[in-house]
PAZAGU-807295 format. One record per residue (C-alpha): residue number from 1; x, y, z. Coordinates in steps of 0.001 Angstrom, whole numbers. Example, Ala and Ser with C-alpha at 12.3 -4.5 7.8 and 13.67 -1.06 7.14 Angstrom:
# residues 2
SITE  num        X        Y        Z
SITE    1    12300    -4500     7800
SITE    2    13670    -1060     7140
***
This chain:
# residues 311
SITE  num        X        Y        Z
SITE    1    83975    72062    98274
SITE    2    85043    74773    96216
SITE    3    82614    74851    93926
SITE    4    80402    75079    96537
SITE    5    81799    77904    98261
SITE    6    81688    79646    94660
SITE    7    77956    79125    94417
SITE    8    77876    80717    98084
SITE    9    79643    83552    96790
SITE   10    77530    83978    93975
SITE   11    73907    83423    96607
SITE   12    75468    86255    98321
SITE   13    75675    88673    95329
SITE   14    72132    87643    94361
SITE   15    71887    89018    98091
SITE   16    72381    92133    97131
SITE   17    74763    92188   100321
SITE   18    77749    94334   100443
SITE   19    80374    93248    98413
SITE   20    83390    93804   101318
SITE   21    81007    91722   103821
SITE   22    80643    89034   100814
SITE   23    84527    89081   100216
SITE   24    84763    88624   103712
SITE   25    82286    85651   104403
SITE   26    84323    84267   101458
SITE   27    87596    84642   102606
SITE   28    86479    83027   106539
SITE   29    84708    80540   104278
SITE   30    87865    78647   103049
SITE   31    89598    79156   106111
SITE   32    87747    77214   108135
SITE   33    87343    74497   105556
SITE   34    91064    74066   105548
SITE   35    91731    74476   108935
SITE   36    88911    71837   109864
SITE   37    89891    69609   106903
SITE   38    86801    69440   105322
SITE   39    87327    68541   101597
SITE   40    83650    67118   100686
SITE   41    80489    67962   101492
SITE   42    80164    64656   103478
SITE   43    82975    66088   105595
SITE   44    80593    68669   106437
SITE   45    77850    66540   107505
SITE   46    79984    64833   110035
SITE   47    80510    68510   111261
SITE   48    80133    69060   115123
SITE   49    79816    72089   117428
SITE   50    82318    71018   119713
SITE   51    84498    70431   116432
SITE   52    84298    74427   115194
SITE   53    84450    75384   118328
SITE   54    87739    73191   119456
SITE   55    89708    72851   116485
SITE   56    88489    76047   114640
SITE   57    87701    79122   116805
SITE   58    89818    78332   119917
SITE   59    93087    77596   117685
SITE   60    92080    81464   115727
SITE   61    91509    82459   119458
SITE   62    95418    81179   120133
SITE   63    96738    82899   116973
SITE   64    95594    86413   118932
SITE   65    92672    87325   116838
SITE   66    89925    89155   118903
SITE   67    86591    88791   120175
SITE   68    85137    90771   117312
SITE   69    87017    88661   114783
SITE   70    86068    85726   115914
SITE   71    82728    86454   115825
SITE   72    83178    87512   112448
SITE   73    84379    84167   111220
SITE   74    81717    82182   113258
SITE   75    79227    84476   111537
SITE   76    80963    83442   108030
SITE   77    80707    79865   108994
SITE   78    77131    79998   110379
SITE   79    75805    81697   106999
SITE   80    77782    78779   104579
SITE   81    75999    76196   106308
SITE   82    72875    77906   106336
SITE   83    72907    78561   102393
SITE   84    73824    74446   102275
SITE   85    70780    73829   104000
SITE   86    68450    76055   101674
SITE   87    70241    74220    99048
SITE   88    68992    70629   100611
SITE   89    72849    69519   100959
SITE   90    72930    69887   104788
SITE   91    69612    69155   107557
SITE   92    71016    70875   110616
SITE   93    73474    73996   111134
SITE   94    76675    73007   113239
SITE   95    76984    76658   113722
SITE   96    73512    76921   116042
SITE   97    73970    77083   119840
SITE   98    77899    77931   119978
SITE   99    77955    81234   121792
SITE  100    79644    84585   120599
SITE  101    83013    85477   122431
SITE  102    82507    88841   124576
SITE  103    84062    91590   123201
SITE  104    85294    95025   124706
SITE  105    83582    97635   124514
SITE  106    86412   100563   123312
SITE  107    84081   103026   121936
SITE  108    82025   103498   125003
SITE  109    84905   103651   127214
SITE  110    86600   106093   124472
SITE  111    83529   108640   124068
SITE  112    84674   111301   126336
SITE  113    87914   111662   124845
SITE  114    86546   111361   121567
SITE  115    84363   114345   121852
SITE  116    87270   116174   123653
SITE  117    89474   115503   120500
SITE  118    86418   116034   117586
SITE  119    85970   119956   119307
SITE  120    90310   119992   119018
SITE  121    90097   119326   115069
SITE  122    86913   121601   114703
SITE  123    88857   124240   116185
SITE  124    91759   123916   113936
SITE  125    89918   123037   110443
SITE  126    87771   126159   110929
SITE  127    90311   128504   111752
SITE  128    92575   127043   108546
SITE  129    89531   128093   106144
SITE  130    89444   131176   107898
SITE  131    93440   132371   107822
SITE  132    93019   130456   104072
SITE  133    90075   130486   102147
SITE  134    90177   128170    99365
SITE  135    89100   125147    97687
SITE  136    90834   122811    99599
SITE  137    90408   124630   103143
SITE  138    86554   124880   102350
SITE  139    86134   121173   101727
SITE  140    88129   120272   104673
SITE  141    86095   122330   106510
SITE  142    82856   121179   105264
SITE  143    83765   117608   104990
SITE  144    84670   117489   109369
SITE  145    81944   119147   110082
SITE  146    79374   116941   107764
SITE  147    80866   113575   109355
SITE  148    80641   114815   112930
SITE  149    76683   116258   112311
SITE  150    75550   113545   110256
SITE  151    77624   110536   111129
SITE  152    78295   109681   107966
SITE  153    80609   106997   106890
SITE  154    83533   107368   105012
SITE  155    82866   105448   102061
SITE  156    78752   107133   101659
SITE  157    80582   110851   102396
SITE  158    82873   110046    99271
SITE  159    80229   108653    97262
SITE  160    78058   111666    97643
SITE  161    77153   113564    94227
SITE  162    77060   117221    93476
SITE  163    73705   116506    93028
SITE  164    72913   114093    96588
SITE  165    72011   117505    98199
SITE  166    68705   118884    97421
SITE  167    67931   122266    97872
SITE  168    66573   122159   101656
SITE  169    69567   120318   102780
SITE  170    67542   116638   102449
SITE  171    69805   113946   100939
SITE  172    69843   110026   100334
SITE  173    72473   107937   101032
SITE  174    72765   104560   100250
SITE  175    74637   102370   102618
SITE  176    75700    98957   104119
SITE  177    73604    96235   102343
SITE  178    72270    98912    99651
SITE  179    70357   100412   102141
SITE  180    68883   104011   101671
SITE  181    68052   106435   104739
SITE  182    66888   109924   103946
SITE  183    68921   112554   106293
SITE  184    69501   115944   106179
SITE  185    71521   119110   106934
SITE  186    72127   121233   109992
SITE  187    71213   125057   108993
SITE  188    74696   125648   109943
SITE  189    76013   122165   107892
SITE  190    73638   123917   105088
SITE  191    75304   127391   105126
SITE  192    78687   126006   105137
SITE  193    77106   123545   102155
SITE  194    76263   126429    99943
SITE  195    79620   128265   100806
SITE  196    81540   124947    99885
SITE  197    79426   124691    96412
SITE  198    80988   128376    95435
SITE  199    84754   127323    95379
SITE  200    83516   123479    94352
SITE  201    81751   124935    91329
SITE  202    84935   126537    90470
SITE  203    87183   123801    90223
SITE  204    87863   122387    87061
SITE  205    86884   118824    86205
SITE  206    84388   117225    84657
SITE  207    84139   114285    88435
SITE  208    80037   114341    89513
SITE  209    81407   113456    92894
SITE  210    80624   116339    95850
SITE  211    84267   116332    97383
SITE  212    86937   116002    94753
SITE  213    90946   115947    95409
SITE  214    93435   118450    93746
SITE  215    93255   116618    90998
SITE  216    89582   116890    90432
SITE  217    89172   113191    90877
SITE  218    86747   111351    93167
SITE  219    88506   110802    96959
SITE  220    90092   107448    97326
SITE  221    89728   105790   100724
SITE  222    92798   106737   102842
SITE  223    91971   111013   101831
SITE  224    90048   111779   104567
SITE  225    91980   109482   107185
SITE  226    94998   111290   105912
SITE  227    93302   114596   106023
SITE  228    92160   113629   109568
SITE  229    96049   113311   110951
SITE  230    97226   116195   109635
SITE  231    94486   117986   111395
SITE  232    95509   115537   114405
SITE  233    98983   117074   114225
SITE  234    97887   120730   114145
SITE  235    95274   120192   116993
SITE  236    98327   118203   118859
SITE  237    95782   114886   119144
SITE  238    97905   112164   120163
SITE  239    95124   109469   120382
SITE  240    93743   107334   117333
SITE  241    91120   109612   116631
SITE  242    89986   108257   112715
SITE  243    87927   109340   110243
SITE  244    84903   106329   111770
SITE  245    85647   108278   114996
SITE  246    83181   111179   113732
SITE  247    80569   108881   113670
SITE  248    80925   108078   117100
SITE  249    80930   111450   118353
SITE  250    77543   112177   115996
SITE  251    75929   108945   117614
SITE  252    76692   110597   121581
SITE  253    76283   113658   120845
SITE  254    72699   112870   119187
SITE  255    71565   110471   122600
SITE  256    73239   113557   125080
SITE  257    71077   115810   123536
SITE  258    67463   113929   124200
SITE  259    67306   112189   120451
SITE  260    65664   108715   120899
SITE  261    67860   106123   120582
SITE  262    65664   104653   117675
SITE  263    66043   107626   115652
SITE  264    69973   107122   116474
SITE  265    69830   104094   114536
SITE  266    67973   105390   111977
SITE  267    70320   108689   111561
SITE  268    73194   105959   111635
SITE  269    72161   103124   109001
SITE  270    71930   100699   111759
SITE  271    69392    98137   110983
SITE  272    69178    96599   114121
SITE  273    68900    99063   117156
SITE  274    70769    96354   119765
SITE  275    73736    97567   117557
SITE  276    73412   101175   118641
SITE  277    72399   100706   122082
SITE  278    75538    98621   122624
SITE  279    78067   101065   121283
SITE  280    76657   103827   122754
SITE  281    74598   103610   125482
SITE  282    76268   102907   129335
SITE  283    74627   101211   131664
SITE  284    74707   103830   134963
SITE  285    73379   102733   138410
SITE  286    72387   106068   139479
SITE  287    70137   106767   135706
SITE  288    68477   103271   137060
SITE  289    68293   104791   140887
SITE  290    67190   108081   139620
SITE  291    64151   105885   137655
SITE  292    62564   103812   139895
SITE  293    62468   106957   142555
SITE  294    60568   108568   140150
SITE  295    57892   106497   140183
SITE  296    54509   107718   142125
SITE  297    53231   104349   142816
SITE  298    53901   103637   146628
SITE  299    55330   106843   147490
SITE  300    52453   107281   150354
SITE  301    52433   104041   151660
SITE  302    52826   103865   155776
SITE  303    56342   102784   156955
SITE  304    55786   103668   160736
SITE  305    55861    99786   161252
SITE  306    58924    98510   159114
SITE  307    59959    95479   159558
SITE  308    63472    94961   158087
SITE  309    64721    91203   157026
SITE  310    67796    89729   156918
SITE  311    69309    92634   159387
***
């Protein structure tokens, strides 16, 4: 079995899928295979539903993990029996008809306060640039703002190139699955853009990469999530407000305003649009109300005579 679950790893990367979602499927792999004892790939045939559901998912499900994770893992599970299929070792997926655990929405019921806290850290990053205007202060600055706007994650804002940003503010970014979307800058994000470039220009090192740290190196992961609580601190934000949280705010902010929820998902990388309808979008009685009394049809039909059932 594990040389099987190599040549899954190794069908993945052929993929071209992200290698942190490959690692993963990986990891959930082997789990399950040792937690469901399955040492050959006859083991695997004999495989049931009720048996990855019973003695895989619901003991995960007892160990705490949540809805998301478990979906995660029956994900992982679904796609290794799907590439034994293609590879004529396995007729039918196990996987196929055991449903997805319902998780919680937190970012929907979040987005209110997340807006409330993005416009606390705006606040306070500006006003540091302006009572300090440096290097560091400017990127800061820049770096907030271009997450919030653009919704950016953290890994494709660190990845960014002095040379990502054409001259009309239009940039590529290439994202989940190797994925490209063409976005581009705010004329404000582009004024603060050029403004950043005169004090990024001027820092010596010989990094390509658009935001660099004091050393001059490329940002490592935890930078902006540490930048982000020290801004936390200063705004006195209490909540978990994170560097991901930007993106949120970008997404609401985008659908408040009118923006089709299509272009949403484009803005946002997502290549499914059921992804950003569920994280963002509420389902409100009165928006449904408010709809069907706008339509004309019947609106001058005679009601002199009602009849009223069930009353």
């Amino acid at each position: 079995m594990r040389n099987l679950i190599n040549k899954f790893n190794q069908y993945l990367m052929a993929d071209d899928m992200d290698s942190k979602t490959i690692q993963k499927y990986v990891s959930n792999t082997k789990e399950a295979m040792m937690v469901l004892s399955v040492n050959t790939i006859e083991d695997m045939r004999n495989l049931s539903p009720v048996d990855i559901k019973l003695n895989y998912l619901n003991v995960k499900k007892e160990e705490g993990l949540s809805a998301a994770s478990l979906n995660s893992k029956l994900t992982s599970l679904k796609q290794f029996c799907e590439f034994l299929i293609l590879s004529n070792l396995l007729t039918t997926n196990p996987c196929v008809g055991i449903k997805r655990y319902k998780a919680e929405n937190k970012v929907k019921d979040n987005l209110q306060d997340m807006e409330s806290d993005a416009i606390k850290i705006l606040d306070i990053v500006n006003e540091e640039f302006k009572k300090n205007p440096c290097y560091i202060t400017c990127r800061d600055r820049f770096m907030v703002n271009l997450l919030l706007v653009t919704g950016l994650r953290n890994t494709e804002m660190r990845e960014m190139k002095l040379t990502t940003i054409e001259l009309d503010g239009r940039f590529t970014i290439v994202g989940k699955y190797n994925k490209q979307r063409t976005l581009y800058l705010s004329d404000d994000l582009l004024k603060m853009y050029r403004e950043y470039l005169s004090y990024r220009n001027s820092e010596v090192t010989d990094d390509e990469h658009l935001f660099v740290s004091y050393q001059g190196t490329m940002l490592s992961k935890n930078v902006p999530q540490n930048i982000m609580k020290k801004l936390k601190a200063k705004a006195n934000v209490d909540s978990d407000f994170h560097v991901h949280s930007c993106r949120h705010v970008s997404a609401s902010e985008m659908i408040q305003n009118g923006t089709e929820i299509s272009t949403v998902a484009r803005v946002l990388g997502h290549s499914n649009i059921t992804t950003t309808y569920s994280f963002y979008i509420h389902t409100n009685t009165d928006d449904i109300r408010e709809a069907i009394n706008s339509n004309s049809i019947g609106k001058e039909v005679e009601t002199s005579n009602v009849i009223y059932l069930n009353k």
